[in-house]
Chimera marker file (.cmm) of the C-alpha trace (Angstrom):
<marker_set name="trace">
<marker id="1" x="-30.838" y="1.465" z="18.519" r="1" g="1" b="0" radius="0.5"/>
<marker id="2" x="-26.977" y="1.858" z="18.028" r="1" g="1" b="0" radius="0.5"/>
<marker id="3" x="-25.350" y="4.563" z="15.504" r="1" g="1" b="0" radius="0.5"/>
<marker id="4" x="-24.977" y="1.304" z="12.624" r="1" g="1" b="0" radius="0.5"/>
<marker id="5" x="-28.582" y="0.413" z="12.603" r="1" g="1" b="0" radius="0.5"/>
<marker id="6" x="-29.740" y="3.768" z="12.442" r="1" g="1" b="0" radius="0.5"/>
<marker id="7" x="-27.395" y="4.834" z="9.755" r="1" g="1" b="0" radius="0.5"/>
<marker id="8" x="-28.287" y="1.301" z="7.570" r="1" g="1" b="0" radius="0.5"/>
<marker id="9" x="-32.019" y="2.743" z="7.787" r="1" g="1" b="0" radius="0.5"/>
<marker id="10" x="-31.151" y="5.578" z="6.515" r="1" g="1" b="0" radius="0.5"/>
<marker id="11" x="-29.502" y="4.027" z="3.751" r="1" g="1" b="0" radius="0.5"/>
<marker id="12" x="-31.761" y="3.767" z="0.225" r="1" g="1" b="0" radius="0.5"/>
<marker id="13" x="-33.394" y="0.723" z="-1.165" r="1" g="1" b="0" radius="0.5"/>
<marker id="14" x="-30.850" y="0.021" z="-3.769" r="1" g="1" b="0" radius="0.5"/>
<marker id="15" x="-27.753" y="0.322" z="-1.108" r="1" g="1" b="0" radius="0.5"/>
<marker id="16" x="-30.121" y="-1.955" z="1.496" r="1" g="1" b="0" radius="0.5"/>
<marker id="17" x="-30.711" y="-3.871" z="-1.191" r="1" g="1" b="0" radius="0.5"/>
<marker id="18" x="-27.127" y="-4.420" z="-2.241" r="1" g="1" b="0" radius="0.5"/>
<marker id="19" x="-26.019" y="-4.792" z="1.412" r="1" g="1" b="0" radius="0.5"/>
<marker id="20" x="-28.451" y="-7.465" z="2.039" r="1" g="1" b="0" radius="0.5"/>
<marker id="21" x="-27.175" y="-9.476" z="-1.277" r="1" g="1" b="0" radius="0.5"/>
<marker id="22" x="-24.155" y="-8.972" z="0.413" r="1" g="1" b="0" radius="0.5"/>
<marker id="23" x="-24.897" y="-10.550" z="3.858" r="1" g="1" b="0" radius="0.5"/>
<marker id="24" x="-26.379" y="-13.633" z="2.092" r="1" g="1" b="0" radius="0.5"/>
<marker id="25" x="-23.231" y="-13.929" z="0.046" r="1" g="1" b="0" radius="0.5"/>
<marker id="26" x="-21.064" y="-14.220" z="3.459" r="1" g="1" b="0" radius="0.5"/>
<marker id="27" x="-23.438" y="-16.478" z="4.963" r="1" g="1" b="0" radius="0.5"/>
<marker id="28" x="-23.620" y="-18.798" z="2.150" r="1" g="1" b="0" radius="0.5"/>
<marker id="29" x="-19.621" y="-19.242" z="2.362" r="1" g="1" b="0" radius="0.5"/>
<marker id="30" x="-19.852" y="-19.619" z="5.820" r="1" g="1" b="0" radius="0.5"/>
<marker id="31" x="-22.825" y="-22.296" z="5.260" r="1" g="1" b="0" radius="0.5"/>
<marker id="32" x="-21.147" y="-24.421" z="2.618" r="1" g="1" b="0" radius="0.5"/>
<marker id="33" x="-17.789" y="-24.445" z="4.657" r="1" g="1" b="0" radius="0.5"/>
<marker id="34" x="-20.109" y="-25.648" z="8.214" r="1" g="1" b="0" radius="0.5"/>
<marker id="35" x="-21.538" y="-28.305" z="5.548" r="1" g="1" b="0" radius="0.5"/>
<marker id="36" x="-18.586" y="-29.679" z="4.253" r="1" g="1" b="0" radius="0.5"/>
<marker id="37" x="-16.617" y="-29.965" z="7.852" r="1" g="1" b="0" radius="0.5"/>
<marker id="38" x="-19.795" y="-31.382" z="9.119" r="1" g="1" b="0" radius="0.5"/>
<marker id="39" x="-19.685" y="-34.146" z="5.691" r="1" g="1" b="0" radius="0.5"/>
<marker id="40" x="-15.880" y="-34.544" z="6.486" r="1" g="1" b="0" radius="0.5"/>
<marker id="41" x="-16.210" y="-35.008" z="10.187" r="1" g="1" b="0" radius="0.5"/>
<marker id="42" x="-19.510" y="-37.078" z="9.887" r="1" g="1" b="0" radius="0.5"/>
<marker id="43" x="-18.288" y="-39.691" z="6.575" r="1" g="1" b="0" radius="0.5"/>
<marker id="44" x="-16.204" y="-39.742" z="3.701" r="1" g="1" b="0" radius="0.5"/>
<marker id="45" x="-18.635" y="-36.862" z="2.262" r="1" g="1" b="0" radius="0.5"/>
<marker id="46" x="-17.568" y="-33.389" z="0.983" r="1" g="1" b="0" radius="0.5"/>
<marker id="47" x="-19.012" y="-30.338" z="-0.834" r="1" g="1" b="0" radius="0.5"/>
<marker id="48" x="-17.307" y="-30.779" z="-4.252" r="1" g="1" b="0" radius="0.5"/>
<marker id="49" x="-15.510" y="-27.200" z="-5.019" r="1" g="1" b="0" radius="0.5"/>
<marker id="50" x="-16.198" y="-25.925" z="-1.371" r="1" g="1" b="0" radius="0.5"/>
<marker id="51" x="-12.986" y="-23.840" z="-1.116" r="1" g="1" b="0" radius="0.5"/>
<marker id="52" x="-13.310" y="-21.781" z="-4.854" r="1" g="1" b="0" radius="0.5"/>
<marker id="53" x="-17.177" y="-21.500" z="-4.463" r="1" g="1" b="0" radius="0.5"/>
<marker id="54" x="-16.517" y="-20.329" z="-1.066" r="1" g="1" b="0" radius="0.5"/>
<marker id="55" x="-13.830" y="-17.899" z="-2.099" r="1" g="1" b="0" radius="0.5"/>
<marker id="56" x="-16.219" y="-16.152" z="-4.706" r="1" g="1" b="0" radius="0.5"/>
<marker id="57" x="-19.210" y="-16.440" z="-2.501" r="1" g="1" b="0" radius="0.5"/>
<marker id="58" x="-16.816" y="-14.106" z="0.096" r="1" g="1" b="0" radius="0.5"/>
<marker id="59" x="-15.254" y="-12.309" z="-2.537" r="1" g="1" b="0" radius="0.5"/>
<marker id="60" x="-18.551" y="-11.449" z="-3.984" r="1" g="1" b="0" radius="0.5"/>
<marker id="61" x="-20.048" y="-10.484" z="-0.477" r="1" g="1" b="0" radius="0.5"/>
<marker id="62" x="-17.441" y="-7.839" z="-0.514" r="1" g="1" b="0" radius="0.5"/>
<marker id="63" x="-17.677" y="-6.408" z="-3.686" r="1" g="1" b="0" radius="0.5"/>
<marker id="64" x="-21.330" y="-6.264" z="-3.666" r="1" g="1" b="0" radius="0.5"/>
<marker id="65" x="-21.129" y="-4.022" z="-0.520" r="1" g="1" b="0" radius="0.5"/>
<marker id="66" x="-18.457" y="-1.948" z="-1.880" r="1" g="1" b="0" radius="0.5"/>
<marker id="67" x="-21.096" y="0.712" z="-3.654" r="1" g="1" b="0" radius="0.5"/>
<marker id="68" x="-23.386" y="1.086" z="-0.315" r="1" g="1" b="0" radius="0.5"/>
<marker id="69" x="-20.180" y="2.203" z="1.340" r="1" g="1" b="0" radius="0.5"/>
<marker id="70" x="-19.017" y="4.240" z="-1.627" r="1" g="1" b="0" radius="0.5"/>
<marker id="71" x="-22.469" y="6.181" z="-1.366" r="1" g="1" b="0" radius="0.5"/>
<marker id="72" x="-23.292" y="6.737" z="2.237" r="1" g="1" b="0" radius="0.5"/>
<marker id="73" x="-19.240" y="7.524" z="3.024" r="1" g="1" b="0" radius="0.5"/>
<marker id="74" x="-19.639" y="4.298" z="5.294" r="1" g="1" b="0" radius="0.5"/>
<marker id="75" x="-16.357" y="2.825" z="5.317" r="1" g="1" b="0" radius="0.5"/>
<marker id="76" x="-13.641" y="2.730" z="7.670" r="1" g="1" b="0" radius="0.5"/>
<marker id="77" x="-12.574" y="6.662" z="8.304" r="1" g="1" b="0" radius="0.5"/>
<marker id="78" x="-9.968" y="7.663" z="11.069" r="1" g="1" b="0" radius="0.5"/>
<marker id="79" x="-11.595" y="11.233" z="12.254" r="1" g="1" b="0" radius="0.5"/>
<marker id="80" x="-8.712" y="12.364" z="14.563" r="1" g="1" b="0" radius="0.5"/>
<marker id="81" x="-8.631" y="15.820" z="12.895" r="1" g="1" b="0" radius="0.5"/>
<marker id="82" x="-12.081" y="16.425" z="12.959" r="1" g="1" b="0" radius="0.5"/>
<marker id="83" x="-12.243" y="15.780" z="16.583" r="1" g="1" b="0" radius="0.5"/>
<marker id="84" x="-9.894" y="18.580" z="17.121" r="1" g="1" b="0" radius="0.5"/>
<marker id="85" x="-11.586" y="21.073" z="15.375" r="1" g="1" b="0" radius="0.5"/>
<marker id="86" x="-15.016" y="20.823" z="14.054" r="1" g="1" b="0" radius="0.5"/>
<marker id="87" x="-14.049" y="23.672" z="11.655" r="1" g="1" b="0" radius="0.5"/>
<marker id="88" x="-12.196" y="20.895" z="10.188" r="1" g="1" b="0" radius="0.5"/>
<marker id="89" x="-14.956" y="18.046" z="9.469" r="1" g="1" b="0" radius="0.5"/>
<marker id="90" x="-16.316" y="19.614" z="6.269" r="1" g="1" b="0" radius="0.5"/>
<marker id="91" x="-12.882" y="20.246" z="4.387" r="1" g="1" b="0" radius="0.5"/>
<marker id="92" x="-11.334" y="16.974" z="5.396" r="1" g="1" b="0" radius="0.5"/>
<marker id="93" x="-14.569" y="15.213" z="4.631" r="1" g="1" b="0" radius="0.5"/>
<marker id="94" x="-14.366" y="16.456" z="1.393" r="1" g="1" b="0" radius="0.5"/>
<marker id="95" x="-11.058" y="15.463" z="1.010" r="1" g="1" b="0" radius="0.5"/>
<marker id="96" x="-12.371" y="12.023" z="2.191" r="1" g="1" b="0" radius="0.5"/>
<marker id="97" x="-14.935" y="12.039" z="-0.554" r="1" g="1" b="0" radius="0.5"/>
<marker id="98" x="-12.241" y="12.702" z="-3.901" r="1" g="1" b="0" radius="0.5"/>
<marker id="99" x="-9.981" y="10.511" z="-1.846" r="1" g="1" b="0" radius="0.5"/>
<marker id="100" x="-12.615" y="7.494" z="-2.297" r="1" g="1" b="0" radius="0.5"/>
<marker id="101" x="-13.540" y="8.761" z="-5.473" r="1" g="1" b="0" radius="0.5"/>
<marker id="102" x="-10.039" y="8.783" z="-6.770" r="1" g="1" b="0" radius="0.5"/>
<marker id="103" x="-9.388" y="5.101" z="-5.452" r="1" g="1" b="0" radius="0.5"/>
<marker id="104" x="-13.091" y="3.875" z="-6.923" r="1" g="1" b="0" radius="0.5"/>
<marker id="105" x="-12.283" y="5.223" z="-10.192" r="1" g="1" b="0" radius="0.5"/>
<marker id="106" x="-8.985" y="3.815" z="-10.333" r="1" g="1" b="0" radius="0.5"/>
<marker id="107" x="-9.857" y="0.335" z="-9.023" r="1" g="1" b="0" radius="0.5"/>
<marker id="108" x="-13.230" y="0.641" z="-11.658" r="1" g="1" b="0" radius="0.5"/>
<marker id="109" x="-10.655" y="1.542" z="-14.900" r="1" g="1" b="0" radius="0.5"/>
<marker id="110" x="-8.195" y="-1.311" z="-14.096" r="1" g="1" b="0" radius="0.5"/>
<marker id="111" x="-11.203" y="-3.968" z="-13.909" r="1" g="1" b="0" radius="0.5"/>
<marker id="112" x="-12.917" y="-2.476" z="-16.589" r="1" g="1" b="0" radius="0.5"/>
<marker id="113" x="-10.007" y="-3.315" z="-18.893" r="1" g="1" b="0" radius="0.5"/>
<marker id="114" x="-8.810" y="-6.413" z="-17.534" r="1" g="1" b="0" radius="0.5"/>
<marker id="115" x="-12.308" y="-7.723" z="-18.124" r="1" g="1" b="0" radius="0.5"/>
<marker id="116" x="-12.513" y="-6.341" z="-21.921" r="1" g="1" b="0" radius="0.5"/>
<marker id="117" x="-8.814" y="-8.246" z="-22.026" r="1" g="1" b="0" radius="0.5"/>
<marker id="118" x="-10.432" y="-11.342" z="-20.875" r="1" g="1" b="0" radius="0.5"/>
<marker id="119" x="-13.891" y="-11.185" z="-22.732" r="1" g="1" b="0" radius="0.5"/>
<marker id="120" x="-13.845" y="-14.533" z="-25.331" r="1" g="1" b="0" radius="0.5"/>
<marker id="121" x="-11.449" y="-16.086" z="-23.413" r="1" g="1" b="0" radius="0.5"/>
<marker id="122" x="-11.188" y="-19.613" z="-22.701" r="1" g="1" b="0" radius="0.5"/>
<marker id="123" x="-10.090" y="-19.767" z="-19.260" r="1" g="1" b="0" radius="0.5"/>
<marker id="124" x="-12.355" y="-21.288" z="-16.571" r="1" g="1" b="0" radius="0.5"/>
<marker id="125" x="-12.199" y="-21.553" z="-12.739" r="1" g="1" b="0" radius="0.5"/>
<marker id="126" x="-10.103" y="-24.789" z="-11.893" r="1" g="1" b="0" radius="0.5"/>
<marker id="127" x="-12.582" y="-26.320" z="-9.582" r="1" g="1" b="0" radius="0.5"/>
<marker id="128" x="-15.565" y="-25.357" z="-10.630" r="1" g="1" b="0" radius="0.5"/>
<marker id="129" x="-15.176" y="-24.517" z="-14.535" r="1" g="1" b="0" radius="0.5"/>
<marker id="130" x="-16.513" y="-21.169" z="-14.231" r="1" g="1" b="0" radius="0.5"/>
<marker id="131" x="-16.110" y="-19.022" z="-17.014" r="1" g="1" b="0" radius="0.5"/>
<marker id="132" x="-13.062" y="-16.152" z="-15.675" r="1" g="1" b="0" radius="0.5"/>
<marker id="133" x="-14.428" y="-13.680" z="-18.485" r="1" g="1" b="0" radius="0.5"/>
<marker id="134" x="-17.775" y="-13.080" z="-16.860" r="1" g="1" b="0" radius="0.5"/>
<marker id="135" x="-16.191" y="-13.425" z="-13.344" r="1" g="1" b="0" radius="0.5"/>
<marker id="136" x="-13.819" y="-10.812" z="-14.548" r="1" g="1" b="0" radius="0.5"/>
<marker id="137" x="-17.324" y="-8.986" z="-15.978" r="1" g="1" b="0" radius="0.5"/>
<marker id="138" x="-19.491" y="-9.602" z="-12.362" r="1" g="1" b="0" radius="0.5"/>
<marker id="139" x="-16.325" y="-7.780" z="-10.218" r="1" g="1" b="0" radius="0.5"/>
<marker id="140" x="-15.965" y="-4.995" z="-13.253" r="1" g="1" b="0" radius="0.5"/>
<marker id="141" x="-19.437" y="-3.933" z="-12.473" r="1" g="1" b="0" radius="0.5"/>
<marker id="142" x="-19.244" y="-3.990" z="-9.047" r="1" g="1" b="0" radius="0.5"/>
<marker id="143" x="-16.366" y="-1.528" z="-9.159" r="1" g="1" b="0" radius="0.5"/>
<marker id="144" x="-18.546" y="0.896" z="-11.871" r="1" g="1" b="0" radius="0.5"/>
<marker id="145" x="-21.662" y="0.969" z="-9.591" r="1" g="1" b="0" radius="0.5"/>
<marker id="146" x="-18.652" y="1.737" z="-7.012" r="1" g="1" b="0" radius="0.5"/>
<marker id="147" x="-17.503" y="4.386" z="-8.810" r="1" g="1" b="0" radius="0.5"/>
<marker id="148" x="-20.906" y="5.587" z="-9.437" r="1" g="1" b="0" radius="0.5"/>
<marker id="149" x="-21.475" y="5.465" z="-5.730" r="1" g="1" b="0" radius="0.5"/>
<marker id="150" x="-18.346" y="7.611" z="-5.003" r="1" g="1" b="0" radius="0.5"/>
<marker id="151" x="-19.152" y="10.384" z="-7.194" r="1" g="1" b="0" radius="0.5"/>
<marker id="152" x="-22.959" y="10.413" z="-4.933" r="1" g="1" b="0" radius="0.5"/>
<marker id="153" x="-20.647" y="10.616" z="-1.920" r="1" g="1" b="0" radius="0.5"/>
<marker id="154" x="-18.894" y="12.988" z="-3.038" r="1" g="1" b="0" radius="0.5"/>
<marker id="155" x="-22.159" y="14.957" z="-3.896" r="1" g="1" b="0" radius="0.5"/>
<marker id="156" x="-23.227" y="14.446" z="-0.260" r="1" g="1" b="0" radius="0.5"/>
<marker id="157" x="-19.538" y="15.720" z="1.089" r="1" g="1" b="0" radius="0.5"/>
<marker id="158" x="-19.675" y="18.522" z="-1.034" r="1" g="1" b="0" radius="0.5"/>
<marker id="159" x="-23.590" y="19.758" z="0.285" r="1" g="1" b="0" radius="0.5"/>
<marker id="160" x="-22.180" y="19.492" z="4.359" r="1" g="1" b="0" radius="0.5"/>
<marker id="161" x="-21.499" y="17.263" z="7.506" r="1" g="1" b="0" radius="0.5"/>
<marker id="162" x="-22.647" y="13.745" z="7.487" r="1" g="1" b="0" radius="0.5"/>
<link id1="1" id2="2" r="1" g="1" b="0" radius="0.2"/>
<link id1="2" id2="3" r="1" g="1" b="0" radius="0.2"/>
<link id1="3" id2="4" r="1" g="1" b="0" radius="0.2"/>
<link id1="4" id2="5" r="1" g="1" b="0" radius="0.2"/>
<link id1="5" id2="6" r="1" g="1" b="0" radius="0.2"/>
<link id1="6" id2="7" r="1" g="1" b="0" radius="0.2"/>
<link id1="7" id2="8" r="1" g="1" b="0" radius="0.2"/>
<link id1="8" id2="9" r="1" g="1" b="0" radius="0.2"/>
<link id1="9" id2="10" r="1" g="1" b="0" radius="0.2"/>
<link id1="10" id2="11" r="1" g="1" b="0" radius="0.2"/>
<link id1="11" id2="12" r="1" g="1" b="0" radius="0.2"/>
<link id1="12" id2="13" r="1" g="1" b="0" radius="0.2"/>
<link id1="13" id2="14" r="1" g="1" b="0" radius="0.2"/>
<link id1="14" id2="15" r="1" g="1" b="0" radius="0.2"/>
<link id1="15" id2="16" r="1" g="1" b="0" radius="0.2"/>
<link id1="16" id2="17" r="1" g="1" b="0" radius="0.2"/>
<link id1="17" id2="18" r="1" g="1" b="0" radius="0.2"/>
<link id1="18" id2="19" r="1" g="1" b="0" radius="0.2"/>
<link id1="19" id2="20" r="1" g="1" b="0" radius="0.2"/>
<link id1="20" id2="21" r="1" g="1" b="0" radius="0.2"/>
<link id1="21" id2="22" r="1" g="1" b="0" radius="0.2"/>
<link id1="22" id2="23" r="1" g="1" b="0" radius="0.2"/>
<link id1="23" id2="24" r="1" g="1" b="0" radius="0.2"/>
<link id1="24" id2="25" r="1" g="1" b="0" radius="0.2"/>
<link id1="25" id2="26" r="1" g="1" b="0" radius="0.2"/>
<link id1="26" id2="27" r="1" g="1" b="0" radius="0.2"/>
<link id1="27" id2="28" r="1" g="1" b="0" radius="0.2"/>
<link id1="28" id2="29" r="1" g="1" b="0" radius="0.2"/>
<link id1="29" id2="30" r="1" g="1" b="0" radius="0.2"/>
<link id1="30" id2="31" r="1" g="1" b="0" radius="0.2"/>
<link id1="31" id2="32" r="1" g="1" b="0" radius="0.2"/>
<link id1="32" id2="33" r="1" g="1" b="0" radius="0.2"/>
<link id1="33" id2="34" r="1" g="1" b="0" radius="0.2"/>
<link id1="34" id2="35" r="1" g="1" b="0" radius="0.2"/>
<link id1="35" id2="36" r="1" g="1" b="0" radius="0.2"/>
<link id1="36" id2="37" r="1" g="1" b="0" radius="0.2"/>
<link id1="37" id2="38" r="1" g="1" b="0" radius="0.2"/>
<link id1="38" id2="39" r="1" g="1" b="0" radius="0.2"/>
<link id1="39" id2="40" r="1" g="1" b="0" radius="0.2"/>
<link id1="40" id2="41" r="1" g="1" b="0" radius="0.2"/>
<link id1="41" id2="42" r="1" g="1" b="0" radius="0.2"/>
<link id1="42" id2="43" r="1" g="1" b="0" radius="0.2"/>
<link id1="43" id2="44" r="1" g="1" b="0" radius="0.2"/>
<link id1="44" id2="45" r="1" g="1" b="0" radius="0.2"/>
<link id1="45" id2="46" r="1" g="1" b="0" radius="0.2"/>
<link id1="46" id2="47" r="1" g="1" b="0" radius="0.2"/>
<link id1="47" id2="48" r="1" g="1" b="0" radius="0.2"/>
<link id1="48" id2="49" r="1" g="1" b="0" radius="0.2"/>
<link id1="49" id2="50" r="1" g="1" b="0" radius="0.2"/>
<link id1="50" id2="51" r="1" g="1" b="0" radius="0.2"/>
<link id1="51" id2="52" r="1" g="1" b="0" radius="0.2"/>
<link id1="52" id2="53" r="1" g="1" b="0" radius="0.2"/>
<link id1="53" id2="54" r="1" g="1" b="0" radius="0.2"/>
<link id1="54" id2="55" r="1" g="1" b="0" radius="0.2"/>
<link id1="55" id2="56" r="1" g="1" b="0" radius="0.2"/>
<link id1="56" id2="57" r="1" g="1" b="0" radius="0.2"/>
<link id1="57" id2="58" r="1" g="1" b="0" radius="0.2"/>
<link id1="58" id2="59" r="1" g="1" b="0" radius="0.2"/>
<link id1="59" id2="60" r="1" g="1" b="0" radius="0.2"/>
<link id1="60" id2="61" r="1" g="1" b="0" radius="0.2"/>
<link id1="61" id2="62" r="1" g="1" b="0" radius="0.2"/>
<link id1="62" id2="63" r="1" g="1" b="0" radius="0.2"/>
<link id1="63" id2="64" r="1" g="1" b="0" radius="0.2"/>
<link id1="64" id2="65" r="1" g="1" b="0" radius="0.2"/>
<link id1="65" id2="66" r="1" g="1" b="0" radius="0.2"/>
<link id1="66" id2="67" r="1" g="1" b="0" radius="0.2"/>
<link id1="67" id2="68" r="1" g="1" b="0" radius="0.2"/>
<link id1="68" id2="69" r="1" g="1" b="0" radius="0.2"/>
<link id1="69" id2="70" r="1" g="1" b="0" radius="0.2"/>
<link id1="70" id2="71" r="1" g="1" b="0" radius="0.2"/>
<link id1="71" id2="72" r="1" g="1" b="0" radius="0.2"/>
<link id1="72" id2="73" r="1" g="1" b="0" radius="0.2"/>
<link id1="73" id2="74" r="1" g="1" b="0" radius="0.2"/>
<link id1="74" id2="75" r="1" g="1" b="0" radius="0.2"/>
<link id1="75" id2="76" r="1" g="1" b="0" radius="0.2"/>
<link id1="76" id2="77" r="1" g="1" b="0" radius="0.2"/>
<link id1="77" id2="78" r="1" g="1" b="0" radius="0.2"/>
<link id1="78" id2="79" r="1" g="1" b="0" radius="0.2"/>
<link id1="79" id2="80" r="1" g="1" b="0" radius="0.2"/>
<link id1="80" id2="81" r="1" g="1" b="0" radius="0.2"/>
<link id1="81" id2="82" r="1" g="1" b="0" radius="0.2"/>
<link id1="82" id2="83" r="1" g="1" b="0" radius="0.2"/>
<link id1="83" id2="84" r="1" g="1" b="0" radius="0.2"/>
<link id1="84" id2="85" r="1" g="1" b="0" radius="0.2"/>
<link id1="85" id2="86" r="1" g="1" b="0" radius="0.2"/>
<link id1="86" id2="87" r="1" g="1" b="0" radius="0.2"/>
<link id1="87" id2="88" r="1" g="1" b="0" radius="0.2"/>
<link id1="88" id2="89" r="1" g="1" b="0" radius="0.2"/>
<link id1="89" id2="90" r="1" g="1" b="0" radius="0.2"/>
<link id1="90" id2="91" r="1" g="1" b="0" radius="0.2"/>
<link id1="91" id2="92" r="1" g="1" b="0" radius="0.2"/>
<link id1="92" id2="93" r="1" g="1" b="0" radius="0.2"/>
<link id1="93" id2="94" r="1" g="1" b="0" radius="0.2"/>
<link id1="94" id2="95" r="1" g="1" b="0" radius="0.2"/>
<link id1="95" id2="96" r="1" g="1" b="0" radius="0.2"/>
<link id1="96" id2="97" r="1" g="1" b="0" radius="0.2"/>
<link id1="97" id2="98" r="1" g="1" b="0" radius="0.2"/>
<link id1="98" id2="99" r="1" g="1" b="0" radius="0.2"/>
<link id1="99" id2="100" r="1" g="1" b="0" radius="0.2"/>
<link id1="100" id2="101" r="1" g="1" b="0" radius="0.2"/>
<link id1="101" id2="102" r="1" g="1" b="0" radius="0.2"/>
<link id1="102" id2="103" r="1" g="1" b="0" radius="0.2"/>
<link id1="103" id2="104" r="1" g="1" b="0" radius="0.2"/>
<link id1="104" id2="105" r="1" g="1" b="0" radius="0.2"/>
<link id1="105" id2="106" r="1" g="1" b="0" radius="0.2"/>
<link id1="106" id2="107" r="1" g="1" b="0" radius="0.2"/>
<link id1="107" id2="108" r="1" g="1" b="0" radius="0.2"/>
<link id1="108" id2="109" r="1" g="1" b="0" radius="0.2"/>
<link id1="109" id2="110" r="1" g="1" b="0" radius="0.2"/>
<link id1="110" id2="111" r="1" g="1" b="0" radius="0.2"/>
<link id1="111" id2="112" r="1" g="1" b="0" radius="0.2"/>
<link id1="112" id2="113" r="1" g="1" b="0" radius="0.2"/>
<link id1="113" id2="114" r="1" g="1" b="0" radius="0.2"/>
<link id1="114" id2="115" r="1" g="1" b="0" radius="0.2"/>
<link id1="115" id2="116" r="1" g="1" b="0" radius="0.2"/>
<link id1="116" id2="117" r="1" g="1" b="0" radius="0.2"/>
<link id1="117" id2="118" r="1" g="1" b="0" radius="0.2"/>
<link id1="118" id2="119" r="1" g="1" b="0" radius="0.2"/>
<link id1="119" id2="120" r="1" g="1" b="0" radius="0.2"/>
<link id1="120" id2="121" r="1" g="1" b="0" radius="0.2"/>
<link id1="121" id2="122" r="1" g="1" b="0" radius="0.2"/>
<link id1="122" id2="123" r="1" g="1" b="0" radius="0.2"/>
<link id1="123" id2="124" r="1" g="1" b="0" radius="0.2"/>
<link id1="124" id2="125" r="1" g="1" b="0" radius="0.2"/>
<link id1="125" id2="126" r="1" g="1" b="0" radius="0.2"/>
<link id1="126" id2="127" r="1" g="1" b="0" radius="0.2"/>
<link id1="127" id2="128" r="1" g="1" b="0" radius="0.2"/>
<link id1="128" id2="129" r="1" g="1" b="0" radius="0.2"/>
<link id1="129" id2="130" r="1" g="1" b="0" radius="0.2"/>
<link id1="130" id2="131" r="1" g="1" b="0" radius="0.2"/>
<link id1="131" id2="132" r="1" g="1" b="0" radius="0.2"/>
<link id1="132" id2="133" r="1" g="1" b="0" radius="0.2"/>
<link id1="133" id2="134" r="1" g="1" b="0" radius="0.2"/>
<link id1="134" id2="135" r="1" g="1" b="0" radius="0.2"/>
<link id1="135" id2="136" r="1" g="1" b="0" radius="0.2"/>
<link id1="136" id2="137" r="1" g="1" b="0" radius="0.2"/>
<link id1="137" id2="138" r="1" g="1" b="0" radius="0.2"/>
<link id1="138" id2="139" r="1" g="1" b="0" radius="0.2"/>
<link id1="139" id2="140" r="1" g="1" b="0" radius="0.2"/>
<link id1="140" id2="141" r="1" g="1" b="0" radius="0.2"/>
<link id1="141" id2="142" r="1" g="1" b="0" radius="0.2"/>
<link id1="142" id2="143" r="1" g="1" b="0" radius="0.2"/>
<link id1="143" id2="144" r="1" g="1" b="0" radius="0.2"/>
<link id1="144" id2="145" r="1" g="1" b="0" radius="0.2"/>
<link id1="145" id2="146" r="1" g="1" b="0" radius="0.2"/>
<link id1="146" id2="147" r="1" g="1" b="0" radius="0.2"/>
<link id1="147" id2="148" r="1" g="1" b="0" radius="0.2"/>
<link id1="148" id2="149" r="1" g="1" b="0" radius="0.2"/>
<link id1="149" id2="150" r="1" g="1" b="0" radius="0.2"/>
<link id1="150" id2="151" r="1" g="1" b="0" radius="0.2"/>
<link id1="151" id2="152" r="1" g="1" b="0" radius="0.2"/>
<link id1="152" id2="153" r="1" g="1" b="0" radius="0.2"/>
<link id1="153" id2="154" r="1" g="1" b="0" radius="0.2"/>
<link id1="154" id2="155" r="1" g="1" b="0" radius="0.2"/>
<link id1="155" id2="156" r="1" g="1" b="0" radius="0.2"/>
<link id1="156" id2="157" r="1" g="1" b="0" radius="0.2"/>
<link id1="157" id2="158" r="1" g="1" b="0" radius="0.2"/>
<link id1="158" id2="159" r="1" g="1" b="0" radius="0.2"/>
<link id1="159" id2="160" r="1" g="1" b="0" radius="0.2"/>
<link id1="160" id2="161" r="1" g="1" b="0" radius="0.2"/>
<link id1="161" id2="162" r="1" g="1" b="0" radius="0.2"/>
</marker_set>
């Protein structure tokens, strides 16, 4: 088994959980998208709304997954440094940690109040006619249980090495 697989084990039921909601998003874009070049290539058919359902099924895929990697300290890391010195992997892993916690909090306040802004509000998707205020809402709390996830990862940088 490959460092990935074991490290998603590890993971809890809630990130596993999120992580697989996450997969299902991607493959549902990818699915409608096979669907509607198959009904374009095979007739005069088509997926009405492929594109915008497609974009928020992709979009959504991300921001789902954003907590699990908040949590675990998952994402993308360059570990140059560390690799030098190993006296180095705690500090600079903390560093990591208020790093992402900094950027999770700050991404989490400006959704938060862009989705209070648009709460009542009349716009809608333009293919679809999805309501934009609970779109606005979906992505807000994404970026909440992100910041929520960062201040665990933190937690975990704070008691030692990965």
């Amino acid at each position: 088994m490959d460092e990935t697989s074991e490290h998603i084990l590890r993971l809890g039921r809630g990130s596993r959980a999120v992580l697989v909601a996450s997969a299902i998003c991607f493959l549902a874009g990818a699915g409608l998208t096979i669907v509607d070049v198959a009904l374009r290539n095979l007739g005069d058919g088509a997926v009405p709304g492929v594109i915008e359902l497609t974009t928020l099924l992709i979009g959504l895929g991300a921001l789902l997954s954003m907590p699990a990697c908040y949590g675990a300290r998952s994402h993308i890391t360059a570990r140059l440094l560390s690799e030098m010195s190993p006296r180095l992997a705690r500090p600079l892993g903390v560093l990591e940690a208020v790093c992402s916690l900094a950027l999770a909090v700050l991404l989490c306040g400006i959704f938060v109040i862009t989705a209070l802004e648009k709460l009542g509000g009349v716009e809608t998707t333009r293919d679809l006619g999805l309501r934009a205020d609970v779109l606005w809402v979906v992505a807000a709390a994404t970026f909440v249980a992100s910041a929520l996830a960062a201040v665990i990862g933190l937690a975990r940088a704070l008691r030692g090495p990965r």
